[in-house]
N, C-alpha and C positions, 0 to 999 in steps of 0.2 A: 572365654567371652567371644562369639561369633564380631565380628565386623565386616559390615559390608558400606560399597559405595554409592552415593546418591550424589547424583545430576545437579550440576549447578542453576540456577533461575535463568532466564533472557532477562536481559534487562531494558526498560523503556521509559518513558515519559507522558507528560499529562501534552494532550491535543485540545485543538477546541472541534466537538463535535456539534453542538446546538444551532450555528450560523448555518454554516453550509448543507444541513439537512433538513432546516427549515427553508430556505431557501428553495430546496430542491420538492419538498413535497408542494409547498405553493404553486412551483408553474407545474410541477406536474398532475397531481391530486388537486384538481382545482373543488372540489367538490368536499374535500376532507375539512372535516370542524377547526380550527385553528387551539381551541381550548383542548380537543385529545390529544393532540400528537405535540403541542406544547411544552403538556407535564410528560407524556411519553420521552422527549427527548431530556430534558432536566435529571431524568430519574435513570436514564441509558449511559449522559454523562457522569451522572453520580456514580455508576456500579463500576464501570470503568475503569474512576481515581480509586475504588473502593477496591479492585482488583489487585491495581498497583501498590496499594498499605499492606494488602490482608496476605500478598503474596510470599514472605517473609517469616508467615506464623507456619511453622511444622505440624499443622493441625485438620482434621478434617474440616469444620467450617471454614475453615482459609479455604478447603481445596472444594466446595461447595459454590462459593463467590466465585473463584476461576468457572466451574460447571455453569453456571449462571450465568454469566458473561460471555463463554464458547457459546450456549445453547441459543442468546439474544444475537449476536453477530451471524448466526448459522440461520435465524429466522429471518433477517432483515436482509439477509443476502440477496433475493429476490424482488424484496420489497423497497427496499432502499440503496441501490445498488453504490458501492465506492469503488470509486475508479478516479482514472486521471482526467476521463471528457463525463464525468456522469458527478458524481459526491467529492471531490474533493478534499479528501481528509490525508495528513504523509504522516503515516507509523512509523517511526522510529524504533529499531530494535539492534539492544547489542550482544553481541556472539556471547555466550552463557559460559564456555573456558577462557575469553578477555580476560588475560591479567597483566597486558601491556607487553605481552614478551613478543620476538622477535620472529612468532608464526607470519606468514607469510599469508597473503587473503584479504581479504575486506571483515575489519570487526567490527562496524556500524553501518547497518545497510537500513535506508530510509523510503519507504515505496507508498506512493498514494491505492492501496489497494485493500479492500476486503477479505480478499482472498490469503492475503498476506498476513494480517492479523489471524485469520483464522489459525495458519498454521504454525504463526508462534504461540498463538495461546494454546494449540492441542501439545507443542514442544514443553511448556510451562508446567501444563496440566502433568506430562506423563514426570517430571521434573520432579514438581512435589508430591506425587505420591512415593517417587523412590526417597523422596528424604522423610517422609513420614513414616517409609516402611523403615527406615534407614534406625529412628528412634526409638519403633517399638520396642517390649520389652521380649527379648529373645530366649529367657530361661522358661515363659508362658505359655502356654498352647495355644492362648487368644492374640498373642503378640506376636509367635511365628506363621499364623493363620492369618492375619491383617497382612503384615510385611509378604506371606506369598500371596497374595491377591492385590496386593498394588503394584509388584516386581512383575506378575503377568500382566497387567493391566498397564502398565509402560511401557513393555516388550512389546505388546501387541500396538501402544500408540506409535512407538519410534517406528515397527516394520509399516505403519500405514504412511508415516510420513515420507519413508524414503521410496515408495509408490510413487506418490503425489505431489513433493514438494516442488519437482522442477517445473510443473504443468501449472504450481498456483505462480510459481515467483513468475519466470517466463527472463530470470536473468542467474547469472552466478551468484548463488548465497552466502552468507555467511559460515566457516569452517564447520560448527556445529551440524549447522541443516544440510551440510553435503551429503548427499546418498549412502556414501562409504560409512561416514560418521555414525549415522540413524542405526545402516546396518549393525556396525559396530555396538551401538548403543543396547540395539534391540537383542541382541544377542548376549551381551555381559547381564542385563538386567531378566531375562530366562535362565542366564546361571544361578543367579544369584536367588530367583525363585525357587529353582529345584534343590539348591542349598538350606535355605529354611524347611522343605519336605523333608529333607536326608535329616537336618535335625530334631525335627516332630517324632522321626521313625525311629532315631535313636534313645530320644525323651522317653518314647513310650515301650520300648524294649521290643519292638517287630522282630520276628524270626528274622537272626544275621545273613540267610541267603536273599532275603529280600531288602534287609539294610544294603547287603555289598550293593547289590543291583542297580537301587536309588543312589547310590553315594558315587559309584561307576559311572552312570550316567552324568553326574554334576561334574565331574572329572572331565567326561569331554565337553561337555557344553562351554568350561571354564577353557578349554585347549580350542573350542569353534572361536568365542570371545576373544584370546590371547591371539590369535592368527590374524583375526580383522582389525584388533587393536596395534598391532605391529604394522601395517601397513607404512610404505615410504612418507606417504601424502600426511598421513596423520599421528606417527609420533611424537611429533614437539605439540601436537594438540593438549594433551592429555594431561592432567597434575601431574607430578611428579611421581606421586610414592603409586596410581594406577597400574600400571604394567608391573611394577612388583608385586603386587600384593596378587593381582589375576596371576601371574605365571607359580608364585608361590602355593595358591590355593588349587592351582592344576595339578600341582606335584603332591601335595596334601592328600586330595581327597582320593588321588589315587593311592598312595599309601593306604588311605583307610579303608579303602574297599578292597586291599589287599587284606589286610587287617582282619574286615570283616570275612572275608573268603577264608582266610585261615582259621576262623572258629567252627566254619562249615566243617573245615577237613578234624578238625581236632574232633567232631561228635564223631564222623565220620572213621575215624582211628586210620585217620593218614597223618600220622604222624612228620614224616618226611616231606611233605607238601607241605605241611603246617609249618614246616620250620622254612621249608624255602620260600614263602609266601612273606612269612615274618619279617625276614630278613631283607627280600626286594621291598616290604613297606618300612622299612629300616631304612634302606638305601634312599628311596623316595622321600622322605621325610628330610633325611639330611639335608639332601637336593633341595628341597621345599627351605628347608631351616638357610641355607644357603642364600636362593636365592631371593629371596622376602628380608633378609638383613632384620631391620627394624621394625617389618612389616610383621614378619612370624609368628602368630599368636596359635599354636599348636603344639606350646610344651607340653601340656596335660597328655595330648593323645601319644606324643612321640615318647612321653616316659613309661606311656601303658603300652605301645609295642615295643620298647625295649625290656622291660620286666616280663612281657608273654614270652619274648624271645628267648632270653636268657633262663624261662623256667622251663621251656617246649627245650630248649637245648640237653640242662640238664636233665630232665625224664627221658629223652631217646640215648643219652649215651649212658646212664644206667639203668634204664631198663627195656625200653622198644628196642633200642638200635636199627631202626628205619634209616634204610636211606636215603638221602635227602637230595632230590632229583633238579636237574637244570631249571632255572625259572623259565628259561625260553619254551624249554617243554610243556608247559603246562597251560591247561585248556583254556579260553580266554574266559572273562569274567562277567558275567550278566547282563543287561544294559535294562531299567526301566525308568522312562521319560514322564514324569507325570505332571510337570511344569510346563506348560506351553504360553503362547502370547494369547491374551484374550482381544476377541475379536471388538469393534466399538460400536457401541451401542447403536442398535437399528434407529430410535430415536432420540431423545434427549439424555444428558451427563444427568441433570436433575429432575430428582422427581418431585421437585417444587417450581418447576418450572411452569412460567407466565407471559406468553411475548406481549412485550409494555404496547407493542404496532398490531395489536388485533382487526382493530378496525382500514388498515389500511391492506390493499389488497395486493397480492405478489405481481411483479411489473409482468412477468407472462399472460397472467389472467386480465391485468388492466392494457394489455396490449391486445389481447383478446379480444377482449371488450370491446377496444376503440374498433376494430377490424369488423366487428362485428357491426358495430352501430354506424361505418362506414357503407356495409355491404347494404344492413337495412334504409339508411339515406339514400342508396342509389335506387335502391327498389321505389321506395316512394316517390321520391322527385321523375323516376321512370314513366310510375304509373300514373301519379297525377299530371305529369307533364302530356301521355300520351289523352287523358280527358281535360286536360286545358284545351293543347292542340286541335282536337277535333269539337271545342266548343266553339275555339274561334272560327275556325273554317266551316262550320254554322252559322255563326252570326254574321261572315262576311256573306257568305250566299243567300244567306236573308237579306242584309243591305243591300247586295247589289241587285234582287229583285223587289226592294221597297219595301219588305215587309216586316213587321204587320200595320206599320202606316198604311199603307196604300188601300187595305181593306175597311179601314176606317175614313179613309177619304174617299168614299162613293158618292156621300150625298149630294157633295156638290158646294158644300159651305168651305168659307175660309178660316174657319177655325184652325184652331191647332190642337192636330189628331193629339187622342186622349194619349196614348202610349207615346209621343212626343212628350207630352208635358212630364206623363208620371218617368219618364229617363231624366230630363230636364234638372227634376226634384231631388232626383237621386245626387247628380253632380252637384247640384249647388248644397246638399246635403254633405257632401262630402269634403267639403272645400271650393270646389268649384276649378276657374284655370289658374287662379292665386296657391293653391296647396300644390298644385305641380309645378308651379316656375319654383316656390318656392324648395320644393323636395330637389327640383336639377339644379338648382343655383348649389345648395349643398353636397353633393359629391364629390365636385373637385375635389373641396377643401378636406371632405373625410379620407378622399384618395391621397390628397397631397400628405397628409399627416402619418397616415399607415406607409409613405412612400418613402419617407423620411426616417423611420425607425426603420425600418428594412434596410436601405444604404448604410443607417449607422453600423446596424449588424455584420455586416458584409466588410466595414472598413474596420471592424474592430479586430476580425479574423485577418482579412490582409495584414493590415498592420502587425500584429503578434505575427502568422509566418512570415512577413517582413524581415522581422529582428532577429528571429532562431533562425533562418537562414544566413543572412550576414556573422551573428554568432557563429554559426557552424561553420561555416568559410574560413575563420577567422582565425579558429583553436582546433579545426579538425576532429581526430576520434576523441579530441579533449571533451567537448561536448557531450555528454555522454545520455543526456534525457532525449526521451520520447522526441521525434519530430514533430512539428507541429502537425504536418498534413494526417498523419495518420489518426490524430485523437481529436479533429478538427472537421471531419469529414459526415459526421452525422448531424453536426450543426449546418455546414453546407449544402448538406443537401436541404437542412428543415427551411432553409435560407432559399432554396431555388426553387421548392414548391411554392413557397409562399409567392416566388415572384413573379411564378406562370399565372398562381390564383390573379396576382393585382392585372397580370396583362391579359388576361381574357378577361378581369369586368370592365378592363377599360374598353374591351372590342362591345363588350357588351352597351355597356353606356352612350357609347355610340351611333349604338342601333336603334335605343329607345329616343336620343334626341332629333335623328332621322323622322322616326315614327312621329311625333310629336311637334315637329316643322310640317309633313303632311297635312296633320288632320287638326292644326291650330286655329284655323276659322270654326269650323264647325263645333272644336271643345266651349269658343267663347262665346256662342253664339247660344251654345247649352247653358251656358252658368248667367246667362240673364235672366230677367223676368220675361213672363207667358206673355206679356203684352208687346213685349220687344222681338220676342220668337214668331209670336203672329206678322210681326212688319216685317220678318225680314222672310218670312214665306210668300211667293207669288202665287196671286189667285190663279183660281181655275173655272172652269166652266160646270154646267149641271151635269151630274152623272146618277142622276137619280136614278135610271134604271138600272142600275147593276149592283140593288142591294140586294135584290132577290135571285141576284142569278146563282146560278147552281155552283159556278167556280169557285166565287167569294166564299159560297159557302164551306165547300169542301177545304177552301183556304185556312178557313178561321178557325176550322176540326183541325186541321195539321197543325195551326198553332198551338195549339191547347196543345198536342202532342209534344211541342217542341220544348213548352216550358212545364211539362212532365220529367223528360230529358232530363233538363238542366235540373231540378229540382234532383233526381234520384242521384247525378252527380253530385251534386255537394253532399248527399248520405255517405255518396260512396268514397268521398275524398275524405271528410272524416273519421270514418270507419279503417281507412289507409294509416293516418297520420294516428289514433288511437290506438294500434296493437299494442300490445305490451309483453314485454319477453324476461323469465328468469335466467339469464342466462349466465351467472354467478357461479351457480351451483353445480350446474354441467363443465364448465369448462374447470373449476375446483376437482370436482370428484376426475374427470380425464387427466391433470396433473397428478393425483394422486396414486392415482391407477397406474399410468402411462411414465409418469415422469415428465410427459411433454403435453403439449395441446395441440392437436392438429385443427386448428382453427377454422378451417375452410370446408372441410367437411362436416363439421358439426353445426357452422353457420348456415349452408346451403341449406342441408336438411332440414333446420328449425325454421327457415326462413318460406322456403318451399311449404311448408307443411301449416303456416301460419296466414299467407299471403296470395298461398292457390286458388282459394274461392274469393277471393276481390280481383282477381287476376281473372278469372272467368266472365268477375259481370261488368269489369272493363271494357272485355272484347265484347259480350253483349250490346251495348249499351252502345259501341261504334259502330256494331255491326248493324242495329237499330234506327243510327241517324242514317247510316249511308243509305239507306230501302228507302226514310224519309224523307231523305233532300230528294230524290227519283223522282216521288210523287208529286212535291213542291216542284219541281221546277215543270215537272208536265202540266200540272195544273192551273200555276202559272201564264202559261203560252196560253191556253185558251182565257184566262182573264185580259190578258194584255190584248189579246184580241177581240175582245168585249169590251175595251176601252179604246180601240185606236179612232173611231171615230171622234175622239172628241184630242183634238189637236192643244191644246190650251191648258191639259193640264200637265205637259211632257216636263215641262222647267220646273214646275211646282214637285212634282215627283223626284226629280234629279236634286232638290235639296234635300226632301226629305233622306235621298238616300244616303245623303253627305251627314244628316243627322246621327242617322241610324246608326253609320262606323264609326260617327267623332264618337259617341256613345258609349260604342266596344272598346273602343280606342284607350279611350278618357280610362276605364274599369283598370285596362291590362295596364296602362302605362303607368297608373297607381301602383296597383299589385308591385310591378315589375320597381318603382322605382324606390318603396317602403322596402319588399327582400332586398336593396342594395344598400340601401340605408344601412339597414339593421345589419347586414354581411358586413358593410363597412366597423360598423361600431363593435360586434361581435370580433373581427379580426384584430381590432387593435388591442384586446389585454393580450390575445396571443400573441403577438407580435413584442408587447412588453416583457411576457415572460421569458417569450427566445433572448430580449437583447440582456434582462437581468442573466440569464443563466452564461449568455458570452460574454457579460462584463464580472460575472464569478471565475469565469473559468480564465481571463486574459489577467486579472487580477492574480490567482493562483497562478498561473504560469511566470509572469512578471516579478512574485516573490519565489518561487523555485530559480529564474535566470538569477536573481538577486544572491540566494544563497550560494548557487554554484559559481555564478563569477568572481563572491568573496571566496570560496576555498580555490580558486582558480589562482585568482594573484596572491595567496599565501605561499601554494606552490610552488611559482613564479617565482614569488622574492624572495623562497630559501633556495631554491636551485644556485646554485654556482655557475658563475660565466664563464669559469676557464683560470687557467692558470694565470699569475702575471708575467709579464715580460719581461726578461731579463732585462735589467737597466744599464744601460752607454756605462764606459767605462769612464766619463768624465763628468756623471754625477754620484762617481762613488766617494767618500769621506778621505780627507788626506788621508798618508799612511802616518804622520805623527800625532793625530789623532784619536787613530783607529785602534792601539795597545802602546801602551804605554811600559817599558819595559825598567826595571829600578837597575841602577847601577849595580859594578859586581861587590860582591864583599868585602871591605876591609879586611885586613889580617887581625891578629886578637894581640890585645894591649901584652905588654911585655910584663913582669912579676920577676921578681929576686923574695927568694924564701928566706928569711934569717941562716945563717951558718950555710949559707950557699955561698960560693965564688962569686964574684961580679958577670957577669956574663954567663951564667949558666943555666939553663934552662931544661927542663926536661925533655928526654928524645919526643923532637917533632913538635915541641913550642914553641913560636919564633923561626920556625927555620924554613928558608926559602922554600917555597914549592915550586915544583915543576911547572914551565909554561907561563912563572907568575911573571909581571911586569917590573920594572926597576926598582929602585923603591923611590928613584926623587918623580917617575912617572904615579907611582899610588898616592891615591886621597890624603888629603891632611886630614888628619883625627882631629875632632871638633867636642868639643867641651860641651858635657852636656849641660842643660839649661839657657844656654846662649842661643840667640836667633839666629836659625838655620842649622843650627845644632841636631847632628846625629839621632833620630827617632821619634822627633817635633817637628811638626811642620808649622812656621812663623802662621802667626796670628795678627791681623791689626791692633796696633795699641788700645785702640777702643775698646777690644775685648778679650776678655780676662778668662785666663787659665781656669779646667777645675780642679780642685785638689783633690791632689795623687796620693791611693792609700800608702799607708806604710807597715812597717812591720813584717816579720817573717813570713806571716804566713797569705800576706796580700800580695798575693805573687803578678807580675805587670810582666808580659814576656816581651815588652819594649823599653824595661827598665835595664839602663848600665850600671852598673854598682858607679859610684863615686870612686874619685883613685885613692890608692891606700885601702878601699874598700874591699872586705874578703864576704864573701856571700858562697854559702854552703849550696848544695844541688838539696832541689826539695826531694819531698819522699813520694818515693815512686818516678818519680824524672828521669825520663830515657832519654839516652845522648843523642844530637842531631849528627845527622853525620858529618865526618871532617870536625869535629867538637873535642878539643884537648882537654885533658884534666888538667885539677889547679891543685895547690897544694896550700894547705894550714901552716900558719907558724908554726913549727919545730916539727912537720910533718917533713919526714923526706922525700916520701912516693907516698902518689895518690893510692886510695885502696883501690884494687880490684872494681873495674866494671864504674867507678866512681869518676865523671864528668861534667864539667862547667858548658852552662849555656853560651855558647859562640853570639857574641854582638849581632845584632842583624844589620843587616848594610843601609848609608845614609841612604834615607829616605829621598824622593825628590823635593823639590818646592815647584807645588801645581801654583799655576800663574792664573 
């Protein structure tokens, strides 16, 4: 019956995934449906705990679920990324050989990381395939075929993990996931692949030179395994009966491909080789039988090369007589490797695999994206910005030579020029100077509010590196998490962009209430009625003659041109602000391709190739007014001089010109103060999300200090302070009492035997000893039963004796016989020492070896 070893599980626990990953797609994916990725996350957390149940069954749909689960954490890598400053989720995993012993290492290592899960669950994965291979049934072809295709397909997970596991941890792992370990791993579980081969080849009776070959080769693959498994670092890793059973089955299969090699020679009628082949897989086996103890499951074969041996014996000594040559001499032994480690799958473990996050796009491409739709914002605010610019510096050179009032004020009447009023209509169509006070009276307060979730942000970071720095101070390399600054630093800086944004629109806002203290007469002077515009215009004198003149004319042509211009501008601005870009699908298929995105070149080019021909009729279109204003203003100079005779309409014109810019004025300062507006209002969800995501992450951190400063003062208050101090010799305990020591022994009561002399006693009954004291210096013997009485210690009268067994066989070894009393030695009763014998009526010597228990000495009376 083959037996092989399978890999213990990691073990782990249920997390909350659903909060902090919802959390994190909201400020991030501000655009993602709340209803997808809802049940997305419900059904990620479900598979998860479904991971952690099904990991336990020895069965392929268990190992399907893990497949499941690797293939969802390996897609959402990108998409949802878990870290310490990004998803905050801390895996917990423990060392897969933990069974509390005395290995030396970390056997519960807990890391907020993606990466981390990754590589325990690819650990788990190659885990239960070896315990599944572990169960097959091995007498099968379909059971030693399953068992070598999961034994490679482990072999080949452990060699990838010990690549990669130091680059995903980025700390010292748990004993298992050590490098050495994997190696280790990787290599027992290819033995143990090419062992199920060697058995398939035997099942089906392959020619014996190609069995030796195969079963040679598992021989050393089981001596590569046995080598790395010995390692100093990692012995006491291992179960116990591991390294027997590998070094046993190194010694094994080399026998048997001894074995086999000796059938080669026996077609071959090498008799002599045959026998000394037999015999080294004879030796080999012992060896194997030896060294596997309990483990040894190769009597079957070791009985079948001792019966070839013992029959190859008998034929060469009567009848070949071949000589049977040195094993050293002889030629080495095949080697064919057909077991290797399977490489991991280019794409998915499952081929039922579904990522639950389809719709949510990899944070490379959605960083792409932003980058992208950053570079197209600049282009347009560019290009609109450079045909705002040069409208305004058209309309001020129009105002400042009065036009196209001044063309319409020839006749000579006090009316108020048509294109006065119809600007007029426009502003008070607009609001008037009431929607502008009221658009500036509101910014502060939008400013002050976005200014205020910004500082919270920035004190919520101080504060946390506040405290893990004073922590750190505090307990030193005790400390042992992430510092703040470093997982803290991409928040900081989203925190210092935001807060150059707020201090240039405050330079900006600035400049618009500048502008706006200017040109406040003439804004209010527009948002009245036509009959109050007429009063506050001063008359002028006739100018009747110069409706025909040539100048005017050519003037009123150039207007027309000018509000051409403007008209092809607003095509051209929203023609700008309307491109539209697939740019998903490129920067997708360049990940795919690439592995990476190089952002900036594929943005240039799509941007360039999209935004060149509005970029040409920009420069047209400047290039068009600048020839214009030339004209206008030479033009100009001869109208002005067709009007300078008439002195009286100079002041009349000088409002109108103050009209004409309140006018522009009034338009831009609009425009300009609704984009700050909405910039304001637009900035503040971002602004929320930043502070949610640093009160996720000061919160996380806050309960990480929590958990480590609880194992911290655990630590702490098993440590031991030190020895105690020896204590003054004058708070030690009297010495009377410190031992209490009983008086010395009485001597033994005296006895006269019948038909004895008076005074006669057996030698050494009664008779002085050596060193003894006098006798009127020795104890008075005391009657027993009397208070103070020899072997009682007094009692208060209050309380009462309990009754003392009696009888032979209730032996009391503080009982004195009564006098006259003869009491026999019980059976089996060895004499104390210094214990005379006593003698029976009519006995005259004690028997042999036969002695009386000696009184024990008066007891004290404790006080």
């Amino acid at each position: 019956m083959a037996t092989f070893l399978a890999v213990p599980l990691k073990q782990t626990q249920e997390v909350e995934l659903i909060k902090p990953m919802r959390s994190f797609i909201q400020n991030t994916f501000s655009q993602a449906d709340p209803d997808d990725y809802n049940k997305a996350l419900n059904e990620f957390s479900k598979l998860r705990n479904l991971m952690i149940a099904k990991s336990v069954d020895k069965h392929d749909s268990a190992l399907e679920i893990l497949y499941r689960y690797y293939d969802q954490v390996v897609a959402i890598e990108n998409k949802l990324p878990i870290a310490e400053n990004q998803i905050r989720v801390n895996f917990k995993w423990r060392d897969a050989f933990d069974k509390e012993s005395l290995f030396s290492g970390k056997r519960i290592l807990a890391i907020a990381s993606g990466s981390y899960e990754k590589v325990c669950m690819l650990f788990n994965i190659a885990a239960l395939q070896t315990q599944i291979a572990e169960v097959q049934n091995h007498d099968s072809d379909e059971g030693l075929k399953t068992s070598a295709k999961y034994f490679q397909s482990a072999s080949g997970i452990f060699g990838h993990l010990k690549d990669v596991v130091l680059s995903h941890i980025q700390q010292d792992p748990t004993p298992d996931m050590n490098p050495d370990s994997l190696n280790a791993l990787s290599a027992l579980m290819v033995a143990q692949a090419q062992e199920t081969i060697y058995r398939k080849c035997a099942n089906d009776k392959m020619k014996d030179v190609m069995v030796a070959k195969v079963v040679h080769q598992c021989s050393e693959l089981y001596a590569d395994a046995m080598k790395l498994m010995q390692l100093s670092t990692l012995k006491e890793l291992w179960p116990k009966e591991w390294i027997p059973t590998v070094v046993m089955k190194q010694a094994a299969f080399h026998a048997m491909a001894e074995f086999y090699q000796s059938c080669v020679c026996k077609e071959a009628r090498s008799y002599g080789e045959q026998i000394a082949r037999l015999q080294h897989a004879n030796d080999l086996m012992a060896a194997s039988s030896q060294r596997g103890g309990t483990t040894f499951n190769f009597r079957n074969e070791q009985g079948r090369i001792q019966r070839e041996l013992q029959s190859a014996k008998k034929d060469n000594d009567f009848i070949y007589h071949d000589k049977v040559p040195d094993v050293k001499t002889l030629d080495p032994i095949g080697k064919a490797q057909i077991a290797k480690p399977s490489p991991l799958p280019t794409k998915e473990f499952s081929d039922k695999f579904q990522d639950l996050f389809s719709k949510l796009v990899p944070i490379p491409v959605y960083d792409a994206l932003n980058a992208f739709e950053n570079r197209r914002n600049t282009i347009i605010s560019g290009e609109i910005g450079r045909l705002r610019e040069a409208s305004t510096l058209m309309n001020s050179v129009l105002a400042s030579l009065n036009l196209p009032a001044a063309l319409e004020d020839v006749s000579g009447s006090n009316k108020v020029p048509q294109s006065v009023l119809d600007k007029a209509k426009q502003v008070q169509d607009q609001g008037g100077m009431q929607h502008l006070d009221k658009l500036i009276n509101d910014l502060p307060e939008l400013l002050c509010r976005n200014r205020e979730i910004l500082d919270d942000c920035i004190k919520q970071l101080d504060d946390e590196e506040q405290s893990d720095k004073q922590l750190r101070e505090q307990f030193k390399e005790r400390w042992s998490r992430t510092p703040s600054d470093k997982l803290t630093k991409p928040m900081r800086d989203e925190c210092m962009k935001y807060k150059h944004i707020l201090d240039t629109a405050i330079g900006a806002d600035r400049v618009v209430q500048q502008k706006y203290s200017a040109h406040k007469s003439a804004i209010a002077l527009l948002s009245k009625p036509s009959a109050e515009i007429e009063k506050g215009l001063p008359s002028a004198g006739s100018s009747g003659g110069l409706q025909n003149n040539s100048a005017v004319q050519q003037l009123k042509k150039m207007m027309e041109d000018v509000a051409t211009i403007k008209a092809e501008r607003e095509v051209i601005e929203t023609q700008i602000k309307d491109v539209t870009f697939d740019m998903s699908s490129k920067f997708f298929s360049a990940m795919a391709s690439d592995g990476l995105i190089d952002e900036e070149s594929i943005s240039v080019g799509e941007l360039d190739r999209m935004y060149g021909p509005l970029r040409e009729q920009v420069n047209d279109s400047i290039q068009r007014q600048e020839m214009l204003m030339g004209r206008v203003q030479n033009t100009n100079t001869e109208f002005c001089q067709a009007k300078a005779s008439n002195q009286g309409a100079a002041q009349r014109e000088q409002v109108l010109k103050d009209l004409a810019a309140g006018f522009d004025m009034y338009m831009e300062l609009k425009s300009n103060l609704e984009e700050g507006t909405k910039f304001y209002n637009d900035l503040t969800p971002l602004l929320v999300k930043l502070q949610n995501k640093i009160s996720d992450f000061c919160f996380a951190r806050k309960t990480e200090k929590d958990e480590l400063m609880s194992d911290l003062q655990k630590r702490i208050a098993s440590q031991p302070t030190g020895p105690a101090p020896k204590a003054p010799s004058y708070q030690s305990p009297p010495e009377s009492t410190q031992s209490r020591v009983p008086p010395p022994r009485p001597p033994p009561p005296s006895y006269t035997a019948p038909g004895t002399a008076p005074g006669y006693a057996p030698p050494g009954l009664n008779q002085p000893q050596a060193n003894a004291p006098p006798p009127h210096e020795q104890p008075a013997q005391q009657s027993y039963g009397q208070p103070g009485a020899w072997g009682q210690t007094p009692y208060p009268l209050s309380m009462s004796m309990p009754a003392m067994p009696s009888g032979f066989n209730a032996y009391n070894p503080y009982m004195q016989p009564y006098p006259g009393q003869q009491q026999p030695p019980y059976p089996g009763q060895q004499p104390y020492p210094g214990q005379q014998p006593l003698q029976y009526p009519g006995q005259q010597q004690p028997y042999p070896g036969q002695y009386q228990n000696p009184p024990y000495p008066q007891q004290p009376q404790w006080r």
